[in-house]
LUMTI-709236 format. One line per 4 residues: for each residue x, y, z of N, C-alpha, C. Coordinates in steps of 0.001 Angstrom, whole numbers, padded with zeros to 6 digits. Example, Ala and Ser with C-alpha at 12.3 -4.5 7.8 and 13.67 -1.06 7.14 Angstrom:
% LUMTI-709236
013190 -005690 007800 012300 -004500 007800 013200 -003300 007800 ~ 012850 -002250 007080 013670 -001060 007140 012900 000030 007870 .
This chain:
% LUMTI-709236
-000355 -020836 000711 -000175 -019374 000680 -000161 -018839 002115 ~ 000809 -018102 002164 000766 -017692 003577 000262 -015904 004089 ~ 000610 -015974 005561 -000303 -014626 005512 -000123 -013525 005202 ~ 000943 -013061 004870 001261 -012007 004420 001047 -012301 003025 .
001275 -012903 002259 000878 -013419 000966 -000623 -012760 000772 ~ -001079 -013350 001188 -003171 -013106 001555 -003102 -011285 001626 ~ -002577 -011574 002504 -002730 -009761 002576 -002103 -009072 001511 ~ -001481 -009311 000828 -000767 -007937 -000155 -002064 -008315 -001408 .
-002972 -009913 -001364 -003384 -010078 -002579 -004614 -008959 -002248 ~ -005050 -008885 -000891 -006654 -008330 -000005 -005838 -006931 -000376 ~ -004814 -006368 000002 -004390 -005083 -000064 -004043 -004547 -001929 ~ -003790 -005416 -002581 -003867 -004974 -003959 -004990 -004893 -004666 .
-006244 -005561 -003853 -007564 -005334 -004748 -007722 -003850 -004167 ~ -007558 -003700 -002645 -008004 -002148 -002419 -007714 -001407 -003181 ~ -006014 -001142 -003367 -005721 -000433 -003882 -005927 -000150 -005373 ~ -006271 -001042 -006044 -006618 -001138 -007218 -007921 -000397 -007137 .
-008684 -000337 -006173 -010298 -000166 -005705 -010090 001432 -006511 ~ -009453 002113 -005064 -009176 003072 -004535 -008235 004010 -005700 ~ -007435 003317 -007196 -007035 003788 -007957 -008519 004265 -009165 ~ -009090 003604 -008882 -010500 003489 -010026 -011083 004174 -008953 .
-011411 004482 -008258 -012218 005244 -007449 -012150 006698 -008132 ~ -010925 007354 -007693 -010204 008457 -007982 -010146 008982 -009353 ~ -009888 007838 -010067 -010383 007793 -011617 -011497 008024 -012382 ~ -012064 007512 -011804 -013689 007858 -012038 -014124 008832 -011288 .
-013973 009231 -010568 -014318 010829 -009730 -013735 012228 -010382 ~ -012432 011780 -011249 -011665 012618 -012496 -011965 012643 -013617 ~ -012724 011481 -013688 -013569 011372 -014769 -012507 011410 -016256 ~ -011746 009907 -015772 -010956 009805 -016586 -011571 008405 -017799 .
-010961 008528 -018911 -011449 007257 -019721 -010727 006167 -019490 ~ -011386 005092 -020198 -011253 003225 -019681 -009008 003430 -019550 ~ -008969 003730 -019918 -007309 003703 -020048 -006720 005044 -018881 ~ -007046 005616 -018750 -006897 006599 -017737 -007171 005917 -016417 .
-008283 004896 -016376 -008897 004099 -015126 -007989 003448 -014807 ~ -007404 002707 -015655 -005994 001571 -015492 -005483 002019 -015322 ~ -004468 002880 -015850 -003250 003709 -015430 -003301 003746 -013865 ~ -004743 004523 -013734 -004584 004820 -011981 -004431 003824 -010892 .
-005333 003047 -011767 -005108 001413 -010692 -004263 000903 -010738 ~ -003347 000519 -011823 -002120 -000074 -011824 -000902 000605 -010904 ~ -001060 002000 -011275 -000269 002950 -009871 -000251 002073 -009100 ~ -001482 002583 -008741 -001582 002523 -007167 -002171 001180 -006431 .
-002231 000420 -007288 -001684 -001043 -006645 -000586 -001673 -006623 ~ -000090 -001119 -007748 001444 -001556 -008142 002812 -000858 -007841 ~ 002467 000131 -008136 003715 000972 -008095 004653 001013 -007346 ~ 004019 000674 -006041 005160 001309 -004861 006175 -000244 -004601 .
005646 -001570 -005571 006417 -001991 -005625 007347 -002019 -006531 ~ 007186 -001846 -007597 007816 -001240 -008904 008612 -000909 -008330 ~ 008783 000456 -007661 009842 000982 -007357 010976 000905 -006078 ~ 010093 -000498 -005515 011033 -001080 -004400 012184 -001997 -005193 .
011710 -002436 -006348 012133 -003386 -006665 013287 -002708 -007872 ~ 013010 -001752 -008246 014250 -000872 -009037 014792 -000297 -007734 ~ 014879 000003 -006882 015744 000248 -005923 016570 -000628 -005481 ~ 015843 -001823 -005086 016762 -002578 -004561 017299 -004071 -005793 .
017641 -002943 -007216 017980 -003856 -007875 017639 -005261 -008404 ~ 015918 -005497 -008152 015536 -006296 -008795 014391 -006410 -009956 ~ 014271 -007763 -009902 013396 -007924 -011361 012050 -007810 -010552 ~ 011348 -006689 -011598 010167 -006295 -010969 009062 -007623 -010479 .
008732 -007854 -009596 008012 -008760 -009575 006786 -008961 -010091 ~ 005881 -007509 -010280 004466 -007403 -011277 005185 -007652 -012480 ~ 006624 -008086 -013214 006595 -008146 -014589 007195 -009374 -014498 ~ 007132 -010189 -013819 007628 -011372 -013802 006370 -012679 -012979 .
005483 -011907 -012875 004159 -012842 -012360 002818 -012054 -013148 ~ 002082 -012951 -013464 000736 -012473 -013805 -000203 -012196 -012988 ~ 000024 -012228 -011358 -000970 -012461 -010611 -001643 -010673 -010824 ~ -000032 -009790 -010476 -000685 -008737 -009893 -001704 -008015 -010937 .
-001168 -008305 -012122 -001914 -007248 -012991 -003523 -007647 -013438 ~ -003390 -009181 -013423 -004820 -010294 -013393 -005319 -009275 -012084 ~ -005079 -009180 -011019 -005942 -008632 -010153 -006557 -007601 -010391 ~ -005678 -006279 -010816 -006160 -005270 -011190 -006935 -004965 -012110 .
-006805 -005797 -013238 -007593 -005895 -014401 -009309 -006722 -013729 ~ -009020 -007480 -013162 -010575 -008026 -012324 -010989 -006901 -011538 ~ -010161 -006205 -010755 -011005 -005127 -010124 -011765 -004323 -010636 ~ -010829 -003982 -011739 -011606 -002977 -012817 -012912 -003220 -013432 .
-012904 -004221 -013869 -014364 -004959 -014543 -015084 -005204 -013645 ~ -015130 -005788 -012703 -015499 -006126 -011736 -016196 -004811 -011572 ~ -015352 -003821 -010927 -016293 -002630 -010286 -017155 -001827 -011697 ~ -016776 -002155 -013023 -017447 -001683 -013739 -018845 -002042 -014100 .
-018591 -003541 -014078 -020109 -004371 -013510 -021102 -003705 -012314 ~ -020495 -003935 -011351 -021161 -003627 -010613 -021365 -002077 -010145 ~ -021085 -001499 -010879 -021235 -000300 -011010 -020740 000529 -010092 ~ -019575 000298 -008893 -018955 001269 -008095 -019043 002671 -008864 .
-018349 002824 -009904 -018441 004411 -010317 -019356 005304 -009934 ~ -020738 004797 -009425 -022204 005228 -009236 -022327 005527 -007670 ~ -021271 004771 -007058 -021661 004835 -005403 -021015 005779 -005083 ~ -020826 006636 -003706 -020331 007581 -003283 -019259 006911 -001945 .
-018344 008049 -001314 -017805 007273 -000473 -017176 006080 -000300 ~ -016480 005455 -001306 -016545 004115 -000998 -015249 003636 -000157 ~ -014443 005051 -000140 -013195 004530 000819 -012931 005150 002475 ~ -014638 005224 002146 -015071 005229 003957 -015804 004033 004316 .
-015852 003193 003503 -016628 001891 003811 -015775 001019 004978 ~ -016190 000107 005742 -015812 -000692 006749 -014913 -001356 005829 ~ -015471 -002233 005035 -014770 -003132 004192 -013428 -002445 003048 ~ -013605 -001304 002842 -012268 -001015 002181 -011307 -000704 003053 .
-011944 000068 004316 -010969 000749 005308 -009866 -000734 005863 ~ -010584 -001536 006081 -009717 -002769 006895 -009189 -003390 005502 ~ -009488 -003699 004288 -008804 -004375 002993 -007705 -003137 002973 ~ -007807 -001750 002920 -006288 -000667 002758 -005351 -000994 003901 .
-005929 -001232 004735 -005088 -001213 005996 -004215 -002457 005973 ~ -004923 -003775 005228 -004492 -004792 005397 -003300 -005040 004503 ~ -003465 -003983 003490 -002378 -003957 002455 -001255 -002857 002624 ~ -001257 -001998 003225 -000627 -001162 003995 000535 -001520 004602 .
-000244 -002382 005580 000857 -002876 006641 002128 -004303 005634 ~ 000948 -004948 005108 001577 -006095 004528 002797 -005346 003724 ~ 002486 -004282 002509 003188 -003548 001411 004949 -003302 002250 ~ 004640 -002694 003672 005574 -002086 004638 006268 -003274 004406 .
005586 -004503 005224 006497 -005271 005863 007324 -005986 004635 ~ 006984 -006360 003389 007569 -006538 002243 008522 -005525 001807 ~ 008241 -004495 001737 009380 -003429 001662 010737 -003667 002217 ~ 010011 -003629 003486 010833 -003752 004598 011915 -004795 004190 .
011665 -005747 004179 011966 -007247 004129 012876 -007175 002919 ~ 012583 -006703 001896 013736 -006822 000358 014548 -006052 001280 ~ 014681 -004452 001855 015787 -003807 002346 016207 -004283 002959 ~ 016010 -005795 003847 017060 -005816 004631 017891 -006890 004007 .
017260 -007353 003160 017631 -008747 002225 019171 -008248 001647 ~ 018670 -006431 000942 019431 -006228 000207 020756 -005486 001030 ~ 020597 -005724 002098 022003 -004812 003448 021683 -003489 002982 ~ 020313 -002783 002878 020015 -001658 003345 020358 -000819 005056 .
020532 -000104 005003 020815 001139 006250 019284 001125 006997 ~ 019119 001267 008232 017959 001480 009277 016952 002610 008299 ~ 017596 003864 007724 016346 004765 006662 016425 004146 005480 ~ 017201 002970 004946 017214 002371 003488 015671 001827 003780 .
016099 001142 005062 015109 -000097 004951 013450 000634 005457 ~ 013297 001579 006633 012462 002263 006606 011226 003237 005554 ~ 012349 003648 004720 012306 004528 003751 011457 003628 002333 ~ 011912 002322 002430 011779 001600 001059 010211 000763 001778 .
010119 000722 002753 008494 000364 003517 007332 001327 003559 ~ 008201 002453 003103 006805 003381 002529 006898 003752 001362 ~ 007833 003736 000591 007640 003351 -000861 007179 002430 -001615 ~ 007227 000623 -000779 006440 -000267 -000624 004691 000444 -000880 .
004210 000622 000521 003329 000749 000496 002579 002010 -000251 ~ 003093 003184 -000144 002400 004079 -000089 002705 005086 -001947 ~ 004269 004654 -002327 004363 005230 -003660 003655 004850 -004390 ~ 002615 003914 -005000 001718 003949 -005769 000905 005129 -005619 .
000049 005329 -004556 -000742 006270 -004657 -000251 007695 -004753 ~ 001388 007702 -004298 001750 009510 -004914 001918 009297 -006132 ~ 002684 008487 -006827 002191 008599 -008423 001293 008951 -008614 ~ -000089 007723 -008546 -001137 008959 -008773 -001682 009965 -008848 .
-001505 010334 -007679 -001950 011508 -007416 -000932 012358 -008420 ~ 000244 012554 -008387 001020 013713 -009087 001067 013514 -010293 ~ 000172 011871 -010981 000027 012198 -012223 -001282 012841 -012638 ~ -001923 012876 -011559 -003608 013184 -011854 -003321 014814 -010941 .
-002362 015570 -010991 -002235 016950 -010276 -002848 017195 -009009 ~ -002336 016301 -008303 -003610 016016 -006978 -002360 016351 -005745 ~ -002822 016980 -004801 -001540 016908 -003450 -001786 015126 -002807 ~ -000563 014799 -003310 -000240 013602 -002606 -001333 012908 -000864 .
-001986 012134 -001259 -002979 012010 -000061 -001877 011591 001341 ~ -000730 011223 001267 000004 010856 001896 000243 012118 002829 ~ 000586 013269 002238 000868 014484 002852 -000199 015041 003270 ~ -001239 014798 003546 -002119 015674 004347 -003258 014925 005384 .
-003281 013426 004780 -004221 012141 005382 -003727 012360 006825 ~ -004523 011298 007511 -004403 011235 008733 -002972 010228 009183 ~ -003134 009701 010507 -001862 008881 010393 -001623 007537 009522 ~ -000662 007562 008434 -001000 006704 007462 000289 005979 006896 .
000965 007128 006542 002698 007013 006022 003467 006393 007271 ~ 003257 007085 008214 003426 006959 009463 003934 005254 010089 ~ 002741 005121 009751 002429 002976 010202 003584 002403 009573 ~ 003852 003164 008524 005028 002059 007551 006193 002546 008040 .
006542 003939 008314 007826 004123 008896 008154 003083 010428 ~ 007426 003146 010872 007202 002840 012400 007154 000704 012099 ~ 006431 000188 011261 006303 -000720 010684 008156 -000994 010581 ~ 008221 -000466 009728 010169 -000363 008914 010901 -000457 009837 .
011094 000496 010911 011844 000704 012178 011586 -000799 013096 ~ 011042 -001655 013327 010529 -002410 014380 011105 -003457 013488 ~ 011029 -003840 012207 010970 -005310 011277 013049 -004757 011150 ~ 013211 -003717 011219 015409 -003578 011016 015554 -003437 012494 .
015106 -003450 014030 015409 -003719 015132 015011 -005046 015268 ~ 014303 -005746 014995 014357 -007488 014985 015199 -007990 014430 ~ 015231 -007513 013259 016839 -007887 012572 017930 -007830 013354 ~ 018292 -006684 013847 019698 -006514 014181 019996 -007884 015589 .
018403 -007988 015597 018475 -009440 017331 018501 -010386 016721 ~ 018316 -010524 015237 018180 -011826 014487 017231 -012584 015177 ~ 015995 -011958 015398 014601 -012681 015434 013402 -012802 015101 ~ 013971 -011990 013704 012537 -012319 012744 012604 -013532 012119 .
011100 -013804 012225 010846 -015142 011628 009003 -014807 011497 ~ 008811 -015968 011226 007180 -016220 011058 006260 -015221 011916 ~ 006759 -015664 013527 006123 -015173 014221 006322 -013828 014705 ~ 007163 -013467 014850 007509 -012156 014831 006802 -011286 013772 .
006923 -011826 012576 006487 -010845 011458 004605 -010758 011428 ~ 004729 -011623 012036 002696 -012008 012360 002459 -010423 013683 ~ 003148 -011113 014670 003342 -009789 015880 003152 -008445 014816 ~ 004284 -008366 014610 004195 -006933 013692 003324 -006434 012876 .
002638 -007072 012004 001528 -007214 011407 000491 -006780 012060 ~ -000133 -007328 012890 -001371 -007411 014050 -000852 -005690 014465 ~ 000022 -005299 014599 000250 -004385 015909 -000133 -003142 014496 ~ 000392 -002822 013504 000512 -002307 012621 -000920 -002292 012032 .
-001571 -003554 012215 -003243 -003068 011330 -004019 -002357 012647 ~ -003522 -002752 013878 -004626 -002401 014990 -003844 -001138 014990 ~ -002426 -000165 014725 -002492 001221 015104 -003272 002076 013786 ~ -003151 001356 012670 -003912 001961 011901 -005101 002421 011911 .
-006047 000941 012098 -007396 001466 012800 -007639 002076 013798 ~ -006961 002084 014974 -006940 003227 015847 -007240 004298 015540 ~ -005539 004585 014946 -005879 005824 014842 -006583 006544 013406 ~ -007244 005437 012515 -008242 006263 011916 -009275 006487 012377 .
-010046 005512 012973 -011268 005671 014001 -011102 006868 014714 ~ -010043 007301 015459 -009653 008256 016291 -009048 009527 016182 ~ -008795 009439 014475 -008594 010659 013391 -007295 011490 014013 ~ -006619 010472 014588 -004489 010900 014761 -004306 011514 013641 .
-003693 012451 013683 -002819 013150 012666 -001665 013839 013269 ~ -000533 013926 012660 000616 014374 012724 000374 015723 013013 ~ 001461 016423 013726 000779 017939 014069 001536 019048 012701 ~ 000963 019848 012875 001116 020531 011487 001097 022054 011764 .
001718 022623 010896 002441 024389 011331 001829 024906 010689 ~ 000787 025753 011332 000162 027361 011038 -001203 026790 011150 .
């Protein structure tokens, strides 16, 4: 298994985390909990993968939904619902981030597979990563955390842009995509530690 592999599995438990988090703070029932987690661990590939014309990959592997379904129990065991904060924790902040970047660079990667355009392929690296959680949110009547978070959406555009300029040099490969990776989890943490945000009118 390789590393980006590792990471979308570390970045789909977050997000799965972080869908039951929200869920339980809405104080939704056992099926309302799933819904949210499946979103928003899943979704934003769902819909990379109806974009770029393929067979969904969560419906053609058991891994992803086995995950989500363990998260769930898992945190029901151990009773997350009860803790506060939990997606200010050290350990979720670097598991989101880690899935973040990975989600991008997979995005990324089908668009260029599929002879996507420089915003095809950009565009489909934050739908990668980040459309699970606006589902959520706009199914749970929530303003999209994407639109108001700190710098976040951001990483994947910028992510997108860098993985279709390697392309066009024809020098992505292993290592390159490792480079990108690294550079992409360290601006994240940056700039959450350092609370970057996009500038904003009024």
């Amino acid at each position: 298994m390789g590393g980006l592999e590792t990471a979308e599995i570390i970045g789909t438990v977050a997000f799965a985390l972080s869908g039951f988090y929200v869920a339980v703070k809405d104080k939704l029932d056992l099926l309302g909990i799933f819904i949210a987690s499946f979103l928003t661990a899943l979704g934003g590939g769902l819909v990379r993968d109806m974009i770029a014309d393929r067979a969904p990959y969560t419906f053609t592997h058991m891994l992803p939904s086995i995950l989500v379904i363990t998260v769930i129990f898992v945190s029901i065991l151990l009773k997350l619902h009860e803790k506060s904060e939990i997606e200010k924790k050290l350990y979720f902040i670097i598991s989101d981030t880690l899935g973040l970047v990975s989600f991008s660079i997979s995005g990324a990667l089908v668009g260029l597979h599929v002879g996507f355009n420089f915003f095809g392929v950009i565009l489909l690296a934050l739908l990668t990563a980040v459309g699970g959680g606006v589902m959520r949110d706009i199914l749970l009547n929530r303003v999209p955390i994407l639109l108001t978070s700190e710098f976040y959406g951001s990483v994947s555009l910028l992510v997108g842009a860098i993985l279709f300029g390697l392309h066009q040099w024809d020098i992505i490969g292993f290592v390159p995509l490792m480079i990108v990776f690294a550079l992409g989890v360290a601006l994240r943490l940056v700039a959450y530690y350092k609370s970057w945000q996009l500038p904003k009118i009024g």
